[in-house]
N, C-alpha and C positions, 0 to 999 in steps of 0.2 A: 715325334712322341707326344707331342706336346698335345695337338689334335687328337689323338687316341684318349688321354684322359680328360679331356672335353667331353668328347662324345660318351666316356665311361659314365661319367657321371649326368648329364643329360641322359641314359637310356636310366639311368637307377632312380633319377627324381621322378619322370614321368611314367617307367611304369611302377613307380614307388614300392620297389623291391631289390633287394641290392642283391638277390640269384636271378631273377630274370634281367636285370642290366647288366650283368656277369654273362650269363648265357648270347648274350646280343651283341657282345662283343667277344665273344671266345676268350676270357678267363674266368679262372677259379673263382666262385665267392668267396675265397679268405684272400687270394691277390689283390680282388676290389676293394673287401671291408678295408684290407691294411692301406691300399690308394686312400680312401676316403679318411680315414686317419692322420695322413701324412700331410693332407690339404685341410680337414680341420685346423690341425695342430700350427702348418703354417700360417693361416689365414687366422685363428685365435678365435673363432667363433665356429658355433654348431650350424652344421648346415642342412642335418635331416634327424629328424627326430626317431630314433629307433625304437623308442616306448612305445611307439602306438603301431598297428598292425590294421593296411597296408603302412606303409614307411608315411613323415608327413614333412612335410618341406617346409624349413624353416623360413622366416623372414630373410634374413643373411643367403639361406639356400635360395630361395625366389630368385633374388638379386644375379647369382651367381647363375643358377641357369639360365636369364636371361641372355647376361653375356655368353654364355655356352652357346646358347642357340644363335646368336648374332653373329659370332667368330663362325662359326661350322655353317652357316649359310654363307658368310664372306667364303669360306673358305670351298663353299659348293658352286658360288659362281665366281671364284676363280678358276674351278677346274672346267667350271661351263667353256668358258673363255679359251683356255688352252684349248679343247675340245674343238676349238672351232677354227683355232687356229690350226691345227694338224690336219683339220679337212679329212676325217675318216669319223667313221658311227664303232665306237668303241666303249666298252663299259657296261654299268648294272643299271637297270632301268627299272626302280620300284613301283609297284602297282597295288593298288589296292582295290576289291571286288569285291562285293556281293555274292550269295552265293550263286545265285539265280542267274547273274551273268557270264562268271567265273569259271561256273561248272560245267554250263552248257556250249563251252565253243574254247576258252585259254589254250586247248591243245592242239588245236587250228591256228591261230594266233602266235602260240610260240616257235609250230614248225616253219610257218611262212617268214616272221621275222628272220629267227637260226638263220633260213636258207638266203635271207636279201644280206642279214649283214652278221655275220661267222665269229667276229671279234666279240661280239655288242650281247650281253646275256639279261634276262629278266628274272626278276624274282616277287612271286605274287605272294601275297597276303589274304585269305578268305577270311572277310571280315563282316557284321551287322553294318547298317547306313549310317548309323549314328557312330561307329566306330571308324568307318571311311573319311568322314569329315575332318574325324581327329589324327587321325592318321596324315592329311593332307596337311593341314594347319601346327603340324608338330614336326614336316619335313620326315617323317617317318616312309613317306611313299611321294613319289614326282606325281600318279597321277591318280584319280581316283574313279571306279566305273558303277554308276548305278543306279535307281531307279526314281521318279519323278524329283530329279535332283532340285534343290532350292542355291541359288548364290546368297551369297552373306556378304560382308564386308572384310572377311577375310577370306573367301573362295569363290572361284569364279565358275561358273558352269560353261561348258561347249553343250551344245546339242549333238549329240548323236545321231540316234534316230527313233525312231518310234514306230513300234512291233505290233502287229494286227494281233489283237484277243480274239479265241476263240475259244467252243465250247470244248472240252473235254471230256470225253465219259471213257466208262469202260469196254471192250469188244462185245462184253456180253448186254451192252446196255440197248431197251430196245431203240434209240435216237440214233446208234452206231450205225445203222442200217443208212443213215444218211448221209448225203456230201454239205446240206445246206439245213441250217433251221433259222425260225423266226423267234424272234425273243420271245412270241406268245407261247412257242411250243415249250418253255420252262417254264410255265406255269404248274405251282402247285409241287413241280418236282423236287426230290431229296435234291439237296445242294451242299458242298463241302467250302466255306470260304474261309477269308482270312479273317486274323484279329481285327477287333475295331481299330487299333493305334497303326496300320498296315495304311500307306495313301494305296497300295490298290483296291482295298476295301473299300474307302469311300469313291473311287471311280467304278466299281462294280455295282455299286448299291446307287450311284445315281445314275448309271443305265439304265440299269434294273427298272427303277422309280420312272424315269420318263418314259418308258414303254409300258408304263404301267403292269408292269410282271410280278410278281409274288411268288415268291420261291420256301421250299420251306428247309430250313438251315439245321443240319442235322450235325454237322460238324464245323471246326471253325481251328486253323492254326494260326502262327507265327511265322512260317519258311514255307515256300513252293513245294520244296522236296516233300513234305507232312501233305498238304493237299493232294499231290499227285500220288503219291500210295493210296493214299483213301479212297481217290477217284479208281485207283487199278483196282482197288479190293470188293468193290460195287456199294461204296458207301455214299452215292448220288454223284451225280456231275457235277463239274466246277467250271469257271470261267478265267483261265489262265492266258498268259502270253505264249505265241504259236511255235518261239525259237525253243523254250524252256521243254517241248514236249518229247525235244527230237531221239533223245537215247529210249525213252519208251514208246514213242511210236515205231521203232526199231524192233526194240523187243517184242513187240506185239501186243502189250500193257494197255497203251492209249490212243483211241480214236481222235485225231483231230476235226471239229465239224465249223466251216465256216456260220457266221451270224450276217444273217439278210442285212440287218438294218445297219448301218455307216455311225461311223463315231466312237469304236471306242479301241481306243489302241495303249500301251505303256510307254510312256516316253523315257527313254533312256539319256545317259549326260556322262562327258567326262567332266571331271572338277580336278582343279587345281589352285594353289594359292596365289594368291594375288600377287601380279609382278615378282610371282617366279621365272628364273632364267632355266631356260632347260640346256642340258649339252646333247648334243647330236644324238645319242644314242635315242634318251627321252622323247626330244622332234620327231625323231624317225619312227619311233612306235606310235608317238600320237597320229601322226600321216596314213601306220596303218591301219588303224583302228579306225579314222575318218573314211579310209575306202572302202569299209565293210557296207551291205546294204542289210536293208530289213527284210523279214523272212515274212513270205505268204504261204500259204496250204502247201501249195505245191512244191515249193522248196523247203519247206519242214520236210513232206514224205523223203524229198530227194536227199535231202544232207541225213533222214532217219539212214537210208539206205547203204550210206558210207560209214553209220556205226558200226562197229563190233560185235555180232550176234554172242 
């Protein structure tokens, strides 16, 4: 019991809401408010400030989730340890993803896990990069999947793999007619890209820029999903990663078209905290997530094909 209101209180400081640290742990918000009371009142010091909205963590409160978070990580690889001791892949394996990763394959991934090990279940998270991080580094998720990943000093990066970019347009667009183009042949054309604060934006734009191409930007998002609509609705071609196309080159939405010139792919990464201990379930999805490969043309058409019409 004692670990349960640990954890209560760690999910209420960090997402500094005492209903969604309620919700994350399956109680009532007035069973929490009245927990967080009964641990005030014994400890004699305020530990979150409920004046201010989101919630704000006291001095006193800092202190005490730290210990939170130190017992509940003891207390994570202690159960690492049993785990390994018992020689079976059993348990929840938190994941956190991007969308771009997440969406385009996690139900491939969960069926093949499921079927290697029955006991051992996942539970994913679709989250922003910046919020994957945090996710990692607050033990919210064992591991984390996404795009030109950075290590820090508190997260390590694996390399994954790294995914051939190609061009994208519409069926109706007249470049559709082809299997290959040259970066020259986007010259001048409509182009749907990402935000500037996006790192595949600045790996697009200095493609671009070394082949000397000039494109003209007619649209511009935040997420894949947003570009790849734009692209189906004939609002210029874009230059996306070739796994991300596969449910609309399914549907019939998106032409994938290789680019001649060599060099520009998205590097993909798992990240995890530094001198985390994993228990077998976690190893085991990382192992299979490591035997995934990267998709070309011809295996985007082919995994399109196994979509869903």
């Amino acid at each position: 019991m004692i670990f349960a209101n640990l954890k209560l209180f760690k999910d209420i400081a960090q997402s500094r809401s005492v209903s969604k640290g309620a919700a994350m742990n399956g109680v009532s918000q007035s069973a929490a408010s009245q927990q967080l009371h009964e641990l005030e009142r014994e400890l004699g010091m305020t530990l979150l400030d409920r004046g201010t909205r989101p919630l704000r963590v006291t001095e006193p409160g800092q202190l005490y989730l730290e210990m939170c978070q130190d017992i509940l990580r003891r207390q994570d690889e202690f159960d690492a340890a049993l785990d390994r001791l018992k020689n079976r892949v059993e348990g929840t394996v938190r994941i956190a993803s991007i969308y771009s990763v997440g969406l385009s394959e996690m139900s491939h991934l969960e069926q093949e896990f499921s079927r290697r090990y029955p006991e051992a279940t996942l539970e994913i998270e679709y989250l922003r990069a910046e919020k994957v991080y945090e996710a990692v580094m607050t033990d919210r998720a064992d591991l984390g999947l996404l795009s030109y990943p950075e290590a820090t000093k508190e997260v390590k990066v694996l390399p994954w793999r790294e995914e051939e970019m190609m061009v994208a347009a519409s069926p109706f667009h007249p470049l559709a007619a082809k299997t290959e183009v040259h970066p020259k042949d986007l010259e001048s054309l409509d182009f749907v890209g990402s935000d500037e604060d996006q790192p595949i934006h600045r790996e697009v734009n200095r493609f671009l820029r070394e082949q000397h191409v000039h494109v003209n930007v007619t649209l511009h998002f935040d997420n894949l999903q947003m570009i790849k609509e734009a692209v189906a609705h004939g609002s210029g071609v874009s230059i996306l990663p070739a796994r991300v196309m596969a449910a609309e080159v399914a549907q019939g939405r998106l032409v994938p078209i290789r680019i001649t010139a060599p060099g520009l792919y998205r590097p993909l990464g798992i990240v995890h905290r530094r001198k985390k201990r994993f228990h077998q379930a976690a190893q085991a999805f990382l192992d299979l997530l490591l035997e995934q490969p990267g998709l070309g043309v011809g295996e985007v058409r082919f995994l399109a094909a196994q979509e869903p019409k």
